[in-house]
RODO-2510 file (C-alpha; in nm, 4 decimals, decimal comma):
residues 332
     n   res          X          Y          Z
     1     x    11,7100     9,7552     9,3244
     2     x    11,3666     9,8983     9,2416
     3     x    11,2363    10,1037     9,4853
     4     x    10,9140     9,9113     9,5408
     5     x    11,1650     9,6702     9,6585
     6     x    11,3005     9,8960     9,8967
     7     x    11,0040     9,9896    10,0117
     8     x    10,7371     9,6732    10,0301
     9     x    10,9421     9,5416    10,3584
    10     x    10,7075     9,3120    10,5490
    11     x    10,6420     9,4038    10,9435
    12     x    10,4241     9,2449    11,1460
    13     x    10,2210     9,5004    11,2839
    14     x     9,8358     9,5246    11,4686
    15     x     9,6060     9,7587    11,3885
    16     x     9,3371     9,9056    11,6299
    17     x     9,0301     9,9015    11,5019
    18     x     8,7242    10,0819    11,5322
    19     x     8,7954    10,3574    11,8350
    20     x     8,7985    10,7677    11,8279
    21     x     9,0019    10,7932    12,1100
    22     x     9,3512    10,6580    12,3258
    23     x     9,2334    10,3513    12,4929
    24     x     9,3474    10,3233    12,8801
    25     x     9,4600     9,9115    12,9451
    26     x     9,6788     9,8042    13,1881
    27     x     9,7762    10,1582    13,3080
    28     x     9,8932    10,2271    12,9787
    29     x     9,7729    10,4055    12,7228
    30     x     9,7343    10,2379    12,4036
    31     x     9,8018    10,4354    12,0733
    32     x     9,7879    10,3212    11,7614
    33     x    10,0540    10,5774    11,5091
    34     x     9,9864    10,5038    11,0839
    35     x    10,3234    10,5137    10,8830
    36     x    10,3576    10,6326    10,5787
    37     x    10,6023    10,3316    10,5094
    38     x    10,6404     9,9918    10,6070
    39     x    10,9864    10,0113    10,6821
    40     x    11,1780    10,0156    11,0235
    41     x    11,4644    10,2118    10,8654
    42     x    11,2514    10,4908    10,7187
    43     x    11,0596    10,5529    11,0805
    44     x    11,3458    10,4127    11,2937
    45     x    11,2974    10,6719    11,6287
    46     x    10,9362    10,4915    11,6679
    47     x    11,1047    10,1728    11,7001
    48     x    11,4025    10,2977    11,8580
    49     x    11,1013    10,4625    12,1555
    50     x    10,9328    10,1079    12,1774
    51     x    11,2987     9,9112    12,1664
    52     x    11,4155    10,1128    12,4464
    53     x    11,1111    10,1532    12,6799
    54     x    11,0557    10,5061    12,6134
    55     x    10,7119    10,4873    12,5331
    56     x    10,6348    10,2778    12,8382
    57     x    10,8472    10,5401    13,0874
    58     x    10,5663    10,8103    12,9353
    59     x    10,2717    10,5544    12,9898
    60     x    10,2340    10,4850    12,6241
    61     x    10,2126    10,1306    12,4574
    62     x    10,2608    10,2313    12,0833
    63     x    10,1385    10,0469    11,8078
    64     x    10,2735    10,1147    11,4521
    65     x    10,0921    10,0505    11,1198
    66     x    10,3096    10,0878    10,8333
    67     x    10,0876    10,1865    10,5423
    68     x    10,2070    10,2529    10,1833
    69     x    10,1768    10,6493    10,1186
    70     x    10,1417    10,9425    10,3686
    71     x     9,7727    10,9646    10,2001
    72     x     9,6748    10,6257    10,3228
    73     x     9,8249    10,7053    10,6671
    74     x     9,5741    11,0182    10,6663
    75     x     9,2655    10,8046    10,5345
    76     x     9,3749    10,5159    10,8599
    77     x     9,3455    10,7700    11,1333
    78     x     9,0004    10,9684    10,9577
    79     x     8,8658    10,6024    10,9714
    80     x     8,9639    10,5586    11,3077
    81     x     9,2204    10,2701    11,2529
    82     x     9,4792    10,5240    11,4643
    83     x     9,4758    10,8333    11,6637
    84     x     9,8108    10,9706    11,4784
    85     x     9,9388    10,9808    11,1407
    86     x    10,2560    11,0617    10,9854
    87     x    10,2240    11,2248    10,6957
    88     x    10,3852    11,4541    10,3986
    89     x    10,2389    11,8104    10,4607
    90     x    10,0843    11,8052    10,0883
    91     x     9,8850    11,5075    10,2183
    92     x     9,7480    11,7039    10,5160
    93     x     9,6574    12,0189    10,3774
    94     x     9,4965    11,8244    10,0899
    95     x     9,2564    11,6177    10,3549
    96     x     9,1991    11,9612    10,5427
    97     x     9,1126    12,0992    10,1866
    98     x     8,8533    11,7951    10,1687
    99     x     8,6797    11,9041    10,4758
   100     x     8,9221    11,7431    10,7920
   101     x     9,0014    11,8837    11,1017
   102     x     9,3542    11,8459    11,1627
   103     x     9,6345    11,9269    11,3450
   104     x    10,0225    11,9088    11,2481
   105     x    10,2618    11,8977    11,5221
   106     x    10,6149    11,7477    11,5601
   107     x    10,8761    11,7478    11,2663
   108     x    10,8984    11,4306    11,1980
   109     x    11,1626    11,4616    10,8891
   110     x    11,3081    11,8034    10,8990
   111     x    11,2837    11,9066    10,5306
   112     x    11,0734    11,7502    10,2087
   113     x    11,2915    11,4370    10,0874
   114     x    11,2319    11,4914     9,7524
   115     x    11,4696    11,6981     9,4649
   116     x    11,4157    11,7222     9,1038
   117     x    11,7909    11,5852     8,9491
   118     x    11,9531    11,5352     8,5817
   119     x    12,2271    11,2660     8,5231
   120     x    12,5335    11,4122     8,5751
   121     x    12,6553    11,5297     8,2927
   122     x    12,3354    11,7011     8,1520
   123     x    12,3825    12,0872     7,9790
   124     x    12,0688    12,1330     8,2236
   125     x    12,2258    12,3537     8,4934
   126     x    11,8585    12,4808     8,6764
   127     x    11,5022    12,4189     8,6737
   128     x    11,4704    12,6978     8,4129
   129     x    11,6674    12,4970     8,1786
   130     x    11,3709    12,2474     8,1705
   131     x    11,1013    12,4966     8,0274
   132     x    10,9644    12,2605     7,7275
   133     x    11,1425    11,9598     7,8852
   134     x    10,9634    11,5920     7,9404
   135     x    11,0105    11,5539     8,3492
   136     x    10,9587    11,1789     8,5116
   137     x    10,8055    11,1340     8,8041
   138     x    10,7028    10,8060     8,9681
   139     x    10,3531    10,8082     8,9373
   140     x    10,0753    11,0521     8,8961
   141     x     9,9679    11,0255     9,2510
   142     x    10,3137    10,9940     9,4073
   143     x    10,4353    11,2957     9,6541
   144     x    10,7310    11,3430     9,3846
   145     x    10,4734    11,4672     9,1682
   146     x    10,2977    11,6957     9,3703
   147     x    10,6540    11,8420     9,4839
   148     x    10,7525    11,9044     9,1117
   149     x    10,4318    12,0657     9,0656
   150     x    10,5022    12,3032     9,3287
   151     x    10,8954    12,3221     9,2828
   152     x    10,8296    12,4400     8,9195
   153     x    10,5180    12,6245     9,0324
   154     x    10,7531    12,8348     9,2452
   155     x    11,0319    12,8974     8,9740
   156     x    10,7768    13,0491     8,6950
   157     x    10,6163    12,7431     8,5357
   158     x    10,2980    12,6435     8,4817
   159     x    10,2215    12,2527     8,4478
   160     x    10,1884    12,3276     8,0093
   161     x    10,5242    12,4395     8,0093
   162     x    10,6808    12,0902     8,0607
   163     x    10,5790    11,7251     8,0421
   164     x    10,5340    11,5092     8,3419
   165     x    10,6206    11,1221     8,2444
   166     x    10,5144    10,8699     8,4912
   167     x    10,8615    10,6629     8,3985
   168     x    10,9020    10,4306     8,7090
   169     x    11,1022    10,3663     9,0198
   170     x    11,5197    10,4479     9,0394
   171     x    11,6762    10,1977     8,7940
   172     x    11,4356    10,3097     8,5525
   173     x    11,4255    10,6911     8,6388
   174     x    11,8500    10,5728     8,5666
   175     x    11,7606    10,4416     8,2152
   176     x    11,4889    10,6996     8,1289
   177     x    11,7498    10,9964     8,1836
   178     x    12,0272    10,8249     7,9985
   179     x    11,8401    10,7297     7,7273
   180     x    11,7175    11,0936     7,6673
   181     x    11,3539    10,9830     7,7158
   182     x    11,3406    11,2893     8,0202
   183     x    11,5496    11,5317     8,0998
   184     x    11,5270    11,5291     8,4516
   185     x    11,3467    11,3292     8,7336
   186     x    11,1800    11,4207     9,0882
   187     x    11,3463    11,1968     9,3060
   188     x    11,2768    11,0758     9,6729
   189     x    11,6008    10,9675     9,8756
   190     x    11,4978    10,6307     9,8131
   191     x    11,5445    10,6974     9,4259
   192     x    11,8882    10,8785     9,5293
   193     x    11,9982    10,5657     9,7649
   194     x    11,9362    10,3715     9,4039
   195     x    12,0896    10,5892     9,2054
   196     x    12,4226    10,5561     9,3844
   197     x    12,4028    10,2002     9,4410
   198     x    12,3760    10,1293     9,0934
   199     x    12,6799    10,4271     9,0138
   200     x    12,4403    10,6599     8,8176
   201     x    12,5783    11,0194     8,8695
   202     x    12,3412    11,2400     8,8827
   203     x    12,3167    11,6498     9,0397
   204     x    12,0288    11,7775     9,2339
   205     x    11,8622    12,1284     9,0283
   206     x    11,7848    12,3440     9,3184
   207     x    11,4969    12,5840     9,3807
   208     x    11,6437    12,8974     9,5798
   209     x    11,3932    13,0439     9,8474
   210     x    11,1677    12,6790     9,7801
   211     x    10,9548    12,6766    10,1001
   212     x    11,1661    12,4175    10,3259
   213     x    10,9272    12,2721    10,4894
   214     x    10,9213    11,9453    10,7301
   215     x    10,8881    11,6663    10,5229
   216     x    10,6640    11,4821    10,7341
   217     x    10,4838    11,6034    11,0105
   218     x    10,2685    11,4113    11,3311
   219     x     9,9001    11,4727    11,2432
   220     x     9,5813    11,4317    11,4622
   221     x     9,2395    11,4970    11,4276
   222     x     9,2134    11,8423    11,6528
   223     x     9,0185    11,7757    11,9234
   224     x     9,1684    11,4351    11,9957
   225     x     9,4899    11,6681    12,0310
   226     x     9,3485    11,9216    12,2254
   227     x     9,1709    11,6329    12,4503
   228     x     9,4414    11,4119    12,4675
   229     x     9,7998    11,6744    12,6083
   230     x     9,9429    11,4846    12,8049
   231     x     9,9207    11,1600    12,5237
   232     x    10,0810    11,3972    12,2707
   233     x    10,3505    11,5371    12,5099
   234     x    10,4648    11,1806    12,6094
   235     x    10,4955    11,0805    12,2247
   236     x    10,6872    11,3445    12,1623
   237     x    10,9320    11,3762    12,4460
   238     x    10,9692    11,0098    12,3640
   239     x    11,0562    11,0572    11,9902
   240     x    11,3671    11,3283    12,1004
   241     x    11,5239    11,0937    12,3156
   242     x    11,4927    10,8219    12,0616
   243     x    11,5805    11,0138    11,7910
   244     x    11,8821    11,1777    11,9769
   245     x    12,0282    10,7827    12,0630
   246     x    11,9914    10,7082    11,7374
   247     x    12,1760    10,9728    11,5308
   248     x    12,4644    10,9460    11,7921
   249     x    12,4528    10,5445    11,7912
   250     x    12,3530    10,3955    11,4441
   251     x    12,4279    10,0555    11,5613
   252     x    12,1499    10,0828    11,7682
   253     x    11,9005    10,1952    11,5117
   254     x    12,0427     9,8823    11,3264
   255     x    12,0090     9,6516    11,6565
   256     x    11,6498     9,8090    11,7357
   257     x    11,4927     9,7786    11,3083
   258     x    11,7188     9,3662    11,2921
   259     x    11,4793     9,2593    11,5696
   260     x    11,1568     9,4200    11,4252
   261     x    11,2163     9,3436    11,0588
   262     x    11,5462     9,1326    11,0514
   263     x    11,5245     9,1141    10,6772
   264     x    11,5944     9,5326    10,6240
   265     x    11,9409     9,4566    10,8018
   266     x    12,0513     9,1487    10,6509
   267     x    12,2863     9,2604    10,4155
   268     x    12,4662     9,5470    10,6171
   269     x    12,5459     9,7672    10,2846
   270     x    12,1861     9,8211    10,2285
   271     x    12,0806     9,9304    10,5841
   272     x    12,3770    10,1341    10,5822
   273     x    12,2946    10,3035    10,2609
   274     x    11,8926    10,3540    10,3891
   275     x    12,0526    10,5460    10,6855
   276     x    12,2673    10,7459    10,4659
   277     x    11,9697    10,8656    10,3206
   278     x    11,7448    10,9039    10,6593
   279     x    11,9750    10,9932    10,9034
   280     x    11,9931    11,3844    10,7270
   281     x    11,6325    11,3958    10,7477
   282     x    11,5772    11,3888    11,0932
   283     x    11,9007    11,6077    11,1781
   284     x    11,8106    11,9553    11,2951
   285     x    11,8050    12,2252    11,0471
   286     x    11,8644    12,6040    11,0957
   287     x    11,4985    12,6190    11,1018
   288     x    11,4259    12,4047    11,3301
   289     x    11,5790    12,6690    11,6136
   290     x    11,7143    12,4156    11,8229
   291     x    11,4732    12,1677    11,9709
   292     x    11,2924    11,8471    11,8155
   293     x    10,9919    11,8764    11,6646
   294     x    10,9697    12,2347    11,6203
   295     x    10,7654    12,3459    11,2960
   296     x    10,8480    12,6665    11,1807
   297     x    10,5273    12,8046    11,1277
   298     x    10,6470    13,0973    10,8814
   299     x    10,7375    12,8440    10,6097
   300     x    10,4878    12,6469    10,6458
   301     x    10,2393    12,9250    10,5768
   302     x    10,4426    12,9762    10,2676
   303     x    10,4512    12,6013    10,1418
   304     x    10,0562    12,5793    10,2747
   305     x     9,9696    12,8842     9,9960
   306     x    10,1776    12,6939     9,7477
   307     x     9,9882    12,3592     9,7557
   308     x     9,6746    12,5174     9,7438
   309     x     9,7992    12,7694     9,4420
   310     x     9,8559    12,4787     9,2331
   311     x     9,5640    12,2870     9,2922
   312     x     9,6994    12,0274     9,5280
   313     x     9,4833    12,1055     9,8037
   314     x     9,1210    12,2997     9,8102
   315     x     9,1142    12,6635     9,9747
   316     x     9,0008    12,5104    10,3038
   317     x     9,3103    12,4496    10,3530
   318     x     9,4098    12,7682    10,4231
   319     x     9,2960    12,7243    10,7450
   320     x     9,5727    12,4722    10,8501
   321     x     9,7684    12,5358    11,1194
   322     x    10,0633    12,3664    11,2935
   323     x    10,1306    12,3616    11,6607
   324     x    10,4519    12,3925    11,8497
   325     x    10,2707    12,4412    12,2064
   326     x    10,4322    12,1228    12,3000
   327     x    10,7692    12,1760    12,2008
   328     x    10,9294    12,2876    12,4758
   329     x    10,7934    11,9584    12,7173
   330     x    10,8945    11,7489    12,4807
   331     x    11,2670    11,8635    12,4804
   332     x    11,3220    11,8557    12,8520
***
């Protein structure tokens, strides 16, 4: 299965157009939150929240565009089409580069879900081993590419001492590295979730001391977060319980994304595969120092001068920080 395929799920979803702010209807405030995917599985506690009335217990009714790329989740909420992106931290620091105000708050995945990989039984043992190698990535402006940038930025190498080769989605990532056409590939979990469906072995090639930062983050314009606390504390607080019911009960993640987009559960191997995949990424990691949604703010300085060091994001960017001043409401 392609990843495209994986990926292009349909959901029927309703944008808000046109507004700078939370709207107040019905005692209820309305929020609109851009996706960086259209698919239930991928952002399952936001459906989990609306499934289970969590959102409505905090006064929220919670609208979710799924959008294809964290970048086009960014570009939604700067033209006011929602309040609150999710978004890969590369994307956010490369919009603040541009010029945006914005805030990043709430671990959304806990780490990057991306890792450069050979087939299985490559002689390549490390990313040094790929110094003069051919490298495949997705596509140019994919976040795999802007993570092997910075993954072989951080190890020693500059972009001239390997190739990037825009070779395709899993299967053909699959074909590319058996066929000797690359040496290795910078996968998403969505390229891993292919790989093993199809039976490709392959082994991750590790960057020790790599900047583990979350892989996507809640991002707001700042003054709509620094006008709008109690709106951002009832999100979040909403998100940990939903997120907490759902890695203890998968059946009802798979109950909660078969009545949004019935189609992503149909065959139960696949969903169950997808969850594999997602369920580690929003799992707490030693970094997260207990509660949901913490950013650690140390690494994220460190992956922030990274991006910019290679070019990913301008030096404005330097001025991006994360918040965790709502951490400890939202894990009450």
């Amino acid at each position: 299965m392609r990843k495209s395929s994986v990926l292009a799920v349909s959901l029927v979803t309703t944008a808000l157009l046109g507004f700078g702010g939370a709207v107040v209807a019905q005692d209820k405030t309305e929020l609109t939150v851009a996706l960086p995917v259209n698919l239930c599985l991928a952002n399952w506690p936001f459906y989990v929240a609306a499934g289970e009335g969590l959102f409505a217990a905090e006064g929220l009714e919670v609208t979710m565009q799924g959008l294809d790329g964290s970048s086009a989740a960014i570009q939604a909420m700067l033209a006011g089409q929602a309040q609150i992106a999710v978004s890969a931290p590369a994307d956010i620091l490369a919009a603040t580069g541009a010029g945006a105000d914005l805030t990043g708050f709430y671990s959304f995945y806990q780490y990057l879900p991306f890792r450069v990989v050979t087939a299985g039984d490559s002689p390549v043992a490390s990313l040094a081993d790929l110094k003069g190698a051919t490298i495949g990535i997705t596509s140019v402006s994919g976040g795999e590419a802007t993570y092997l940038r910075s993954v072989m930025a951080f190890s020693g190498m500059a972009e001239g001492d390997y190739e990037a080769l825009a070779v395709g989605e899993g299967g053909m990532a699959a074909s590319a590295m058996t066929d000797g056409t690359i040496k290795a590939f910078s996968a998403s979990f969505v390229d891993e979730i292919i790989f093993g469906g199809m039976g490709f072995a392959y082994k991750p090639l590790v960057a020790e001391g790599y900047p583990g930062t979350a892989g996507l983050l809640l991002a707001a314009d700042s003054g709509f977060v620094a006008d709008n606390a109690s709106v951002i504390e009832g999100l979040g607080r909403a998100l940990v319980k939903a997120t907490a019911a759902g890695l203890a009960n998968r059946d009802l993640v798979v109950a909660t994304c078969g009545a949004a987009a019935p189609h992503e559960t149909e065959d139960p191997g696949f969903a169950g595969a997808v969850l594999d995949g997602v369920d580690p990424l929003f799992t707490l990691t030693d970094a997260a120092a207990g509660p949901m949604g913490h950013v650690d703010e140390a690494t994220w300085a460190s992956y922030r001068d990274l991006i910019i060091s290679i070019g990913a994001a301008g030096p404005d960017a330097a001025k991006t920080e994360v918040s965790n001043a709502f951490v400890e409401s939202w894990n009450k």
